[in-house]
C-alpha positions in Angstrom: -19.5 -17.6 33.7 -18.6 -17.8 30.1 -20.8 -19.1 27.6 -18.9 -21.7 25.6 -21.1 -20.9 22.8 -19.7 -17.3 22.5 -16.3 -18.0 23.4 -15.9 -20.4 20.5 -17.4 -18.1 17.9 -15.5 -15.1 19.3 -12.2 -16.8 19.3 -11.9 -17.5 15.1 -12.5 -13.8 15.0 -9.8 -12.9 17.2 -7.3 -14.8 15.2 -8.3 -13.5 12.2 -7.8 -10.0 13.1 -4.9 -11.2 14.8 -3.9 -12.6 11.4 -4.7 -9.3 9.5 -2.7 -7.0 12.0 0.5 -9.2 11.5 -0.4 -9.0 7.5 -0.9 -5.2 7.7 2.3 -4.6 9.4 4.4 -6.8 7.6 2.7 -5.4 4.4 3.9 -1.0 6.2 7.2 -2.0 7.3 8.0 -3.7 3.6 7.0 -0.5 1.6 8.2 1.7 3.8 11.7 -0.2 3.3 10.6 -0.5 -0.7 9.7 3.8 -0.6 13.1 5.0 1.2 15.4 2.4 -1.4 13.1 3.9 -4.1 14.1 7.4 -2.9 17.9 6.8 -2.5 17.8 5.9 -6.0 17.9 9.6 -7.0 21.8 8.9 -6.3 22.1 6.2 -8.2 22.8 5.9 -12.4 19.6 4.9 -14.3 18.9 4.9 -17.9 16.1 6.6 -19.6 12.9 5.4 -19.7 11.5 3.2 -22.2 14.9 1.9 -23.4 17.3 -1.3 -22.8 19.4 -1.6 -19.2 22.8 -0.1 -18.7 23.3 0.2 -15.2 23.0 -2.0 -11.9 20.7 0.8 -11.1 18.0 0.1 -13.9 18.0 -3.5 -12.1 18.0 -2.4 -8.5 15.1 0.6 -9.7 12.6 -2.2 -11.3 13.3 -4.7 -8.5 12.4 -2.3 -5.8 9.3 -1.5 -7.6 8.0 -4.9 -7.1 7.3 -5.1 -2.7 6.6 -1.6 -3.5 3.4 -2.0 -5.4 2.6 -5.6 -3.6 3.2 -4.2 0.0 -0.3 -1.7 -0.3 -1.9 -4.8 -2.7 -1.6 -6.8 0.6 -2.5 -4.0 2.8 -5.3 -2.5 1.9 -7.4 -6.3 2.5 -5.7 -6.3 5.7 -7.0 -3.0 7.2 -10.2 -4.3 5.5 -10.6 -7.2 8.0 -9.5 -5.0 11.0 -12.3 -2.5 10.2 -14.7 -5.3 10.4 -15.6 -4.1 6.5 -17.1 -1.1 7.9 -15.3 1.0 4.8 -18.2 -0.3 2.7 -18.1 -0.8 -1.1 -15.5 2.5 -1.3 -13.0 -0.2 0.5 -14.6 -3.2 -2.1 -13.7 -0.7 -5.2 -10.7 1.2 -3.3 -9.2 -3.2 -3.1 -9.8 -3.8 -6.8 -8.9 -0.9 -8.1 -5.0 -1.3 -6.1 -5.2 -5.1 -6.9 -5.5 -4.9 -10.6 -3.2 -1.5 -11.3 -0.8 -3.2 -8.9 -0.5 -6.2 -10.7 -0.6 -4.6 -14.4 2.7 -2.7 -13.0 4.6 -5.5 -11.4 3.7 -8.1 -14.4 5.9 -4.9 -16.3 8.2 -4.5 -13.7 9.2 -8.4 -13.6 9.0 -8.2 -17.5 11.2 -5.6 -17.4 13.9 -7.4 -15.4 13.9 -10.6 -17.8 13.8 -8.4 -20.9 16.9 -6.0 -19.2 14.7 -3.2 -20.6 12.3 -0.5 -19.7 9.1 -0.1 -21.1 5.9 2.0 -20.3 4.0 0.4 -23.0 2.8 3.6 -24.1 0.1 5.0 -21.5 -0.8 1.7 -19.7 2.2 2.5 -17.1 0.9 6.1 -16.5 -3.3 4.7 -16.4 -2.3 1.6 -14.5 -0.5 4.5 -11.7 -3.8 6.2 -11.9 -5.7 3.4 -10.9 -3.4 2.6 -7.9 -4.2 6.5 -6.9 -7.9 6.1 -7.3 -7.4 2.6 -5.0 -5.9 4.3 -2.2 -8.1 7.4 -2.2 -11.2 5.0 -2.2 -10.3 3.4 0.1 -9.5 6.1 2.4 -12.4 7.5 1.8 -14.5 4.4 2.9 -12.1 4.0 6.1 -13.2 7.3 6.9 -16.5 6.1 8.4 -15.0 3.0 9.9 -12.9 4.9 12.2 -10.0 2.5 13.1 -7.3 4.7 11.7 -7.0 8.6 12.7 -8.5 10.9 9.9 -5.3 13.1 9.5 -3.4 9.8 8.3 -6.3 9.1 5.5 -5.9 12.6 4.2 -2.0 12.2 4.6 -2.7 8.7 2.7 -3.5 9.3 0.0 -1.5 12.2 -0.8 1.7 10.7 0.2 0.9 7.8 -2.4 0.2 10.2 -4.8 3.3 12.5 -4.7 5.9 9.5 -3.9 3.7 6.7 -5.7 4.8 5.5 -9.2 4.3 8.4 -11.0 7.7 10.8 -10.4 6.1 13.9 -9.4 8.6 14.1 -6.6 12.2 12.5 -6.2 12.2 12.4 -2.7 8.1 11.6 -2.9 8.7 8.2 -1.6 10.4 9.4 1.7 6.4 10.8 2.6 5.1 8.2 2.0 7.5 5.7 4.1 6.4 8.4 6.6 2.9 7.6 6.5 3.5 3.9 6.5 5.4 4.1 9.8 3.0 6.2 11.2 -0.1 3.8 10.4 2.5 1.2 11.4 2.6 2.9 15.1 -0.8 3.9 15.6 -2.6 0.5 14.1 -1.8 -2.2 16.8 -3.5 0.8 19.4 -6.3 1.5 17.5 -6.9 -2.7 17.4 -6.8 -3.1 20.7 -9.1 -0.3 21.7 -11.8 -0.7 18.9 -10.5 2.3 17.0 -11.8 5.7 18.0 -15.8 6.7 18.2 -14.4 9.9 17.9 -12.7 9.7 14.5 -10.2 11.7 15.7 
């Protein structure tokens, strides 16, 4: 017989991880869609950096940058909740360091598109990316131990966010990292339902 007691206390718990699952993959599928437009803008006329807007593409190119930065802002809390915080303090310091590069960007990116200009304000574009880097790698590193998502996709993490983050190392960068998103996006609801994997695998 089930203990009314346990069933109440278990059943807020459900729904929130119910509740961070639907977060996590709304927040994959909407920067994966954000990466691959950011990739398929290698095609499209830009201006340079750091200078006033001449083409549709300088809009479309800022715009896309926006649900790119805020899809892993809303992710990484998400996946937090799923792992039952196991990821420790490296997921605490892995979500503040993505929260505040993320917003530093996107407060430039949506002054950018009022302004109809580009502007890195000198290094703070470059640092802010950093940070973002340092986020994701943190917080792989802290879901390392919590076990919920395979270990070759927190290598791949972070590396894919690196080459196709914000920083152009890699024109087609972005494509990877839609990659990894989908994957996560595929694997997550599994791992939920069976507790993640005591293997780590």
């Amino acid at each position: 017989m089930t203990d009314p007691v346990t069933t109440a206390v278990a059943a807020p718990r459900i729904d929130a991880r119910r509740t961070a699952l639907t977060r996590a993959q709304i927040a994959l599928y909407v920067g994966a869609t954000a990466a691959v437009g950011l990739a398929a803008m290698i095609f499209v006329p830009t201006s340079a950096d750091d200078g006033p807007f001449h083409h549709v593409g300088d809009y479309a190119l800022t715009a896309l940058g926006i649900p790119f930065l805020l899809a892993p802002a809303a992710l990484l809390p998400a996946l937090r909740t799923l792992q039952g915080r196991r990821d420790g303090w490296l997921g605490r310091a892995g979500i503040a360091a993505m929260s505040v590069g993320a917003a530093v960007l996107v407060a430039m990116f949506v002054y950018g598109l009022i302004a109809a200009t580009g502007s890195s304000l000198g290094p703070t574009y470059v640092l802010a990316s950093v940070v973002t880097i340092v986020g994701v790698i943190l917080f792989a590193a802290g879901s390392w131990r919590a076990r919920l998502l395979p270990r070759w996709l927190l290598v791949a993490w972070p590396i894919a966010w690196t080459i196709g983050g914000t920083l152009p190392f890699w024109g087609p960068g972005p494509l990877l990292l839609a990659a990894v998103y989908l994957a996560i996006a595929v694997v997550l609801p599994r791992r939920v339902a069976a507790g993640g994997d005591p293997a780590g695998n």
